[in-house]
Each structure stands twice: as structure tokens, then as C-alpha cells.
C-alpha positions in Angstrom: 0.6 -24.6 9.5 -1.3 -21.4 10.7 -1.1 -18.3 8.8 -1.0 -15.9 11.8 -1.2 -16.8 15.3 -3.9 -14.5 16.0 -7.4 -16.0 15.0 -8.3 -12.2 14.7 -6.5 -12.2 11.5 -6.8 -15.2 9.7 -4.4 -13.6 6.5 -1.5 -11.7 5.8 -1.5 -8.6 3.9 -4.1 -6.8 2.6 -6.2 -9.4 3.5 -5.7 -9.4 7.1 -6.5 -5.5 6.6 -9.6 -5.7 4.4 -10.8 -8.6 7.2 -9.8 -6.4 10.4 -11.6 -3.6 9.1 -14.7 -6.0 8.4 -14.4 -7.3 11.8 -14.2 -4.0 13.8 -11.4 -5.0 15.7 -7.6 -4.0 15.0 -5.0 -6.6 14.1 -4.0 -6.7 17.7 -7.7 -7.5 18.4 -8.6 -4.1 20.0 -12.0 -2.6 18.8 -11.8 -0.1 16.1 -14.0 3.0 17.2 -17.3 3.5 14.7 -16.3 7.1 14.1 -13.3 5.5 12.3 -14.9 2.8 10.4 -17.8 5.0 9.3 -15.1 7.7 8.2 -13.3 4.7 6.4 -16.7 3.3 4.7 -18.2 6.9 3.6 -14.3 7.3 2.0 -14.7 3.6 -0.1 -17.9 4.5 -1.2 -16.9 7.8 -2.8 -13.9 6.0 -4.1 -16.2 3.1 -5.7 -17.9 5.7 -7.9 -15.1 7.9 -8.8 -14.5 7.1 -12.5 -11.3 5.4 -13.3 -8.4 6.0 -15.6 -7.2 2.5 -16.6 -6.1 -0.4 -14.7 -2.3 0.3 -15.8 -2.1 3.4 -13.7 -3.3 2.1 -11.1 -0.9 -0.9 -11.4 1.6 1.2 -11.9 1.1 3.8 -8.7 0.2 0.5 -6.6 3.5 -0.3 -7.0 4.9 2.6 -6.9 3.3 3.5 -3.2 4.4 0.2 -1.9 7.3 -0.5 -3.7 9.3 2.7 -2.1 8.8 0.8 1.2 10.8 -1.7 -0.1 13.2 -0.5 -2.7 15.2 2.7 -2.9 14.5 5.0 -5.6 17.0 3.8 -8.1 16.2 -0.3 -7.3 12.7 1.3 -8.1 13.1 2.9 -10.9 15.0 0.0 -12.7 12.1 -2.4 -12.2 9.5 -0.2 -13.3 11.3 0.6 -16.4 11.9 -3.4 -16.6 8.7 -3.9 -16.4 8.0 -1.1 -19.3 6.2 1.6 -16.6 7.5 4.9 -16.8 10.1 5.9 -14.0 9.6 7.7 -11.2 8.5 11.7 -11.6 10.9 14.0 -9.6 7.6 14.6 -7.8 6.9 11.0 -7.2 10.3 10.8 -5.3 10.0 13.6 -3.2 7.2 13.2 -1.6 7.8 8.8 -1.4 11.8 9.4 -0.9 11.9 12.8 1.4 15.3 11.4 2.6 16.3 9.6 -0.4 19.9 10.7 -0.8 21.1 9.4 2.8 18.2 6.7 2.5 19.8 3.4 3.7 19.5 0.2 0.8 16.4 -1.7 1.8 17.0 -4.5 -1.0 19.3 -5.9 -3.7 17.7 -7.6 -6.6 
């Protein structure tokens, strides 16, 4: 069974991203302009050599920026304190939840 049906983008994911971007051409198989992707690798290469803080953190705000598109604040909040991270800062769900008291329930573990 094929992953995708365009050959463009063999994965799913990140991958299909990280491979896109390699490529040159969009997921939709349109070229991506070289001001973009020299923008984009000048950024990764200053974010390769910025020092890091722990692998935990960033774990933790991985999930944390892709998990709101997925979960609503609460739903959120109870799996990171499952999962013994600290819950989200007031901060943190402002600026990922703008809406979040008339945000609709995106899941239901």
C-alpha cells in the first residue's frame, strides 16, 4: 500500500516536510522559491548552534505546540500532568488557545 499518492512525498508527517523542503518543491509539487529555502536554511543553521536546555523541555513544548492542535486546553493539560510535565502556563494558553473558552472539543481520550 502507498503511503501518499503523490510520489512528491513519499512520507507523512514531518517527514513528508523535512523531504519537501529537501526537494525544493511543495507537497502539492509546486517549486518552493530559493529566497524561501535559503531563508529557511540560514534559520536551521542558527538554530543548530544555539545551545540547548535539555531534551525534556523540548519534549515537553513539542508537545505542547502540537498537541493544542489536537486537544483543548484542559484534555492537554491532563496528559501533560499524566505524563509528569508541568501544565500549561496562563501564557502558554493564551497565545496556543486565543479562543479557548468557546473553543469547540477536538478529542476525547
Amino acid at each position: 500500500m502507498s503511503r501518499d499518492l503523490n510520489p512528491a512525498t513519499p512520507y507523512r508527517g514531518a517527514e513528508a516536510i523535512e523531504g519537501a523542503i529537501a526537494r525544493g518543491v511543495d507537497l502539492d509539487g509546486t517549486p518552493i522559491p530559493n529566497s524561501q529555502l535559503e531563508l529557511y536554511r540560514t534559520v536551521m543553521e542558527l538554530e543548530a548552534g544555539r545551545p540547548r536546555s535539555g531534551v525534556t523541555k523540548t519534549l515537553r513544548d513539542r508537545i505542547v505546540r502540537i498537541g493544542c492542535k489536537h486537544f483543548p486546553p484542559r484534555e492537554l493539560n491532563r496528559l501533560l500532568q499524566d505524563a509528569e510535565f508541568v501544565p500549561l502556563t496562563p501564557q502558554e494558553t493564551d497565545f496556543f488557545y486565543p479562543n479557548h473558552a468557546n473553543s469547540p472539543q477536538k478529542s476525547s481520550l
